[in-house]
C-alpha positions as CSV (number, residue, x, y, z in Angstrom):
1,X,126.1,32.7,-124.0
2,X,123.9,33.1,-127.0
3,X,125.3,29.7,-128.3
4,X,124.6,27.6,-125.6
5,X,121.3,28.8,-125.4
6,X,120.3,28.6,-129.2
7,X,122.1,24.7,-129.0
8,X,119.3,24.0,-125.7
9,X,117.0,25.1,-128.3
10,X,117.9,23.1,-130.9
11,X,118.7,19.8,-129.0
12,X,115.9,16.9,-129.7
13,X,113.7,16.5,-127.4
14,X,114.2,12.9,-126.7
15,X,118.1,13.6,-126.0
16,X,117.3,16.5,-123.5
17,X,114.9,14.2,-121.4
18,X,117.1,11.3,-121.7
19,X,120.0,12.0,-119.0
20,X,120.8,8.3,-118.4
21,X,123.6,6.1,-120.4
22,X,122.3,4.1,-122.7
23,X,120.9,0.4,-120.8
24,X,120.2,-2.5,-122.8
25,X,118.8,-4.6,-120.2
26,X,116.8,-3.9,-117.1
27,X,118.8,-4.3,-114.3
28,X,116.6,-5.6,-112.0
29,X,114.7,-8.2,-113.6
30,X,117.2,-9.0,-116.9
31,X,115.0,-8.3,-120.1
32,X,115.5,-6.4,-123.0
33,X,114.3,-3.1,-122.6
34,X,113.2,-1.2,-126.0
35,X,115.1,1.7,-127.4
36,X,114.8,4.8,-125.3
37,X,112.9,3.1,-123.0
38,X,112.5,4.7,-119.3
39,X,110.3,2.2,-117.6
40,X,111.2,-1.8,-118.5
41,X,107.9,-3.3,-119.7
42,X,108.3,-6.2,-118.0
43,X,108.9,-5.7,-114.3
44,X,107.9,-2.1,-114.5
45,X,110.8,-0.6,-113.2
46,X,112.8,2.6,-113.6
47,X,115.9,1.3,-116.3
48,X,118.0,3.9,-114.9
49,X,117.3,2.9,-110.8
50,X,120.1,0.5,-110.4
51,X,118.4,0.2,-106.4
52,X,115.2,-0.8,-107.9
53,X,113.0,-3.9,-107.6
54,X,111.0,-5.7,-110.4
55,X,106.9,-4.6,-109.5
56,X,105.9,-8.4,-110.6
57,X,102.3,-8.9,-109.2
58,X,101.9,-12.0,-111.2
59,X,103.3,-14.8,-110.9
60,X,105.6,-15.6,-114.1
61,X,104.9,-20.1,-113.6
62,X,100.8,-19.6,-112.7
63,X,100.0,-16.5,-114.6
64,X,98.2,-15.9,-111.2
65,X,98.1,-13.0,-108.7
66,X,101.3,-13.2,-106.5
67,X,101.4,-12.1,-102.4
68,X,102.7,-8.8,-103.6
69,X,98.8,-7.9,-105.2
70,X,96.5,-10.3,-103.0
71,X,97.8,-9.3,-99.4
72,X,96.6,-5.3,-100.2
73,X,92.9,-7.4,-101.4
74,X,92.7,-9.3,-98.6
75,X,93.0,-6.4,-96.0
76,X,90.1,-4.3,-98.5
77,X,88.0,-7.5,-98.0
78,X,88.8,-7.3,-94.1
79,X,87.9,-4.3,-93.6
80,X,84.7,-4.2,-96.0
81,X,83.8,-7.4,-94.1
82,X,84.7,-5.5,-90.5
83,X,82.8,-2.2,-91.9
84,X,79.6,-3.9,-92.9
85,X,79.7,-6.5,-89.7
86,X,80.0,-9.2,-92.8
87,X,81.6,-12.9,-92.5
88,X,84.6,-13.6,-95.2
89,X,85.7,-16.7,-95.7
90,X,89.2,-17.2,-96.5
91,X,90.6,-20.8,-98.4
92,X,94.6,-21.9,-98.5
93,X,94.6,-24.5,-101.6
94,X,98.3,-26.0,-101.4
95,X,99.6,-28.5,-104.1
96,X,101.6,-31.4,-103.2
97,X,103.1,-33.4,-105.9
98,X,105.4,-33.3,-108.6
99,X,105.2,-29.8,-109.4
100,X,108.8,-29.1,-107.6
101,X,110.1,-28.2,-104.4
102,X,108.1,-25.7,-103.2
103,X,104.4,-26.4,-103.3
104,X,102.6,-23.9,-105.0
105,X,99.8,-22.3,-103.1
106,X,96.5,-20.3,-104.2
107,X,94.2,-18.3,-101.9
108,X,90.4,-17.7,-102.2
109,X,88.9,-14.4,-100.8
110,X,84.8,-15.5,-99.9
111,X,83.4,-12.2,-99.0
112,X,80.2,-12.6,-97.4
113,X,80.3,-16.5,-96.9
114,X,79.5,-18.1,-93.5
115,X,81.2,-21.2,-92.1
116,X,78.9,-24.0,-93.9
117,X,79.5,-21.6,-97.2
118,X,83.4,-21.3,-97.1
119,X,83.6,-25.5,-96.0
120,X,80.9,-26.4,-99.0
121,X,83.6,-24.0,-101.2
122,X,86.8,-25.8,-99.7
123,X,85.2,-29.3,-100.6
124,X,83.9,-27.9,-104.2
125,X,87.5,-26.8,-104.8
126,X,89.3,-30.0,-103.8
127,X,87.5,-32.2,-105.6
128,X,88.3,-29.9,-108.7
129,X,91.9,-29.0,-108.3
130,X,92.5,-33.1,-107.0
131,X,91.0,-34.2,-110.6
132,X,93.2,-31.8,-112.7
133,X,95.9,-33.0,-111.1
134,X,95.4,-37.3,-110.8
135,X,97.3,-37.2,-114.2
136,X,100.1,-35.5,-112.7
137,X,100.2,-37.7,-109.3
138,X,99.8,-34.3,-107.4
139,X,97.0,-33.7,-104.8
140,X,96.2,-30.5,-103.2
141,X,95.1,-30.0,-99.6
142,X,92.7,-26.8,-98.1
143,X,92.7,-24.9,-95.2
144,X,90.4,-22.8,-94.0
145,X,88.7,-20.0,-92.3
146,X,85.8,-18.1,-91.7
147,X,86.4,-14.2,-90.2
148,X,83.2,-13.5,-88.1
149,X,82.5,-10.0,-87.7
150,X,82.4,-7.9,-84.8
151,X,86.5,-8.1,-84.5
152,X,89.2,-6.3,-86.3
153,X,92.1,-8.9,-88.3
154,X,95.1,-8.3,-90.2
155,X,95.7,-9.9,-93.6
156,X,98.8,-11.7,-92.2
157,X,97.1,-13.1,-89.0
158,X,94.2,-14.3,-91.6
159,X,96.6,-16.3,-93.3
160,X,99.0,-17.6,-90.9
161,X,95.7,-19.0,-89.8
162,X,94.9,-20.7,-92.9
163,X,97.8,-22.4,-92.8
164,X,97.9,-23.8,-89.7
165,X,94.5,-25.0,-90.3
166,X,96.0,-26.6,-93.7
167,X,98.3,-28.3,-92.1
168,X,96.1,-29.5,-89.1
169,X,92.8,-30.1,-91.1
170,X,90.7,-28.8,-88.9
171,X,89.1,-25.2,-89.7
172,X,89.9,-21.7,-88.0
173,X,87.5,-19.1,-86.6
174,X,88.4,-15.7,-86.1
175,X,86.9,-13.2,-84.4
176,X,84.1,-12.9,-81.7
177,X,81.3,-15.9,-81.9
178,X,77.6,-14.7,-82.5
């Protein structure tokens, strides 16, 4: 009995924590993971979760903020807007073109921006994403929409909105008018 104890005692540290088999790669998102390495520094994930999912808040082809970080803003901006009986304006850029398949899309959070503020925005926007991309023979489109106050939305109702009024042109109101 003495033995086993005085070996616990003995054992490194690192080899009494580490209880996993050794992984080379992460198993959720593919990349080498570092010697002795617990979380993967790439995704974020536990290396010995085989039921995990990669924690990838950006995306990897924009270096921008993916769905996964700006849906959780966009209901803080909701509410702060809701709280403080603010407007927020809200702008869907989409870019169509020869960037691939799926047309890559951006979203713009205006807290505190009235109607005339988030379409002066939308137009300031277009004319800058449409010159970056003239070399590339892509052009982008905008939709959006202005959250009055006085009426409580969801994140996902805000931007189901922006997209219909991206692909209809015409801009959304939400909420109760003045």
């Amino acid at each position: 009995m003495a033995n086993t104890t005085d070996r616990l005692y003995r054992m490194p540290i690192g080899d009494f924590l580490r209880r996993r088999p050794e992984a080379q790669t992460c198993q959720a998102c593919g990349s080498p993971l570092p010697q002795g390495a617990v979380f993967c520094p790439s995704c974020g994930v536990r290396a010995d979760d085989p039921q995990a999912e990669p924690l990838h808040i950006v995306d990897r082809a924009t270096g921008l903020f993916n769905d996964r970080f700006v849906r959780p803003v966009l209901e803080d901006e909701l509410a702060r807007a809701h709280r403080y009986q603010r407007n927020l304006g809200v702008l869907l850029i989409e870019v169509n073109g020869a960037l691939g398949r799926t047309p890559p899309q951006l979203l713009a959070i205006l807290p505190d921006t009235d109607v005339a503020g988030t379409a002066h925005a939308a137009n300031r926007v277009l004319v800058a994403v449409n010159e970056a991309l003239q070399a590339l023979g892509a052009q982008a489109a905008v939709g959006l929409v202005c959250v009055r106050p006085g009426q409580r939305v969801r994140a996902g109702a805000v931007i189901e909105s922006a997209s219909r009024s991206l692909r209809s042109g015409r801009p959304e109101m939400m909420g109760k008018p003045a």
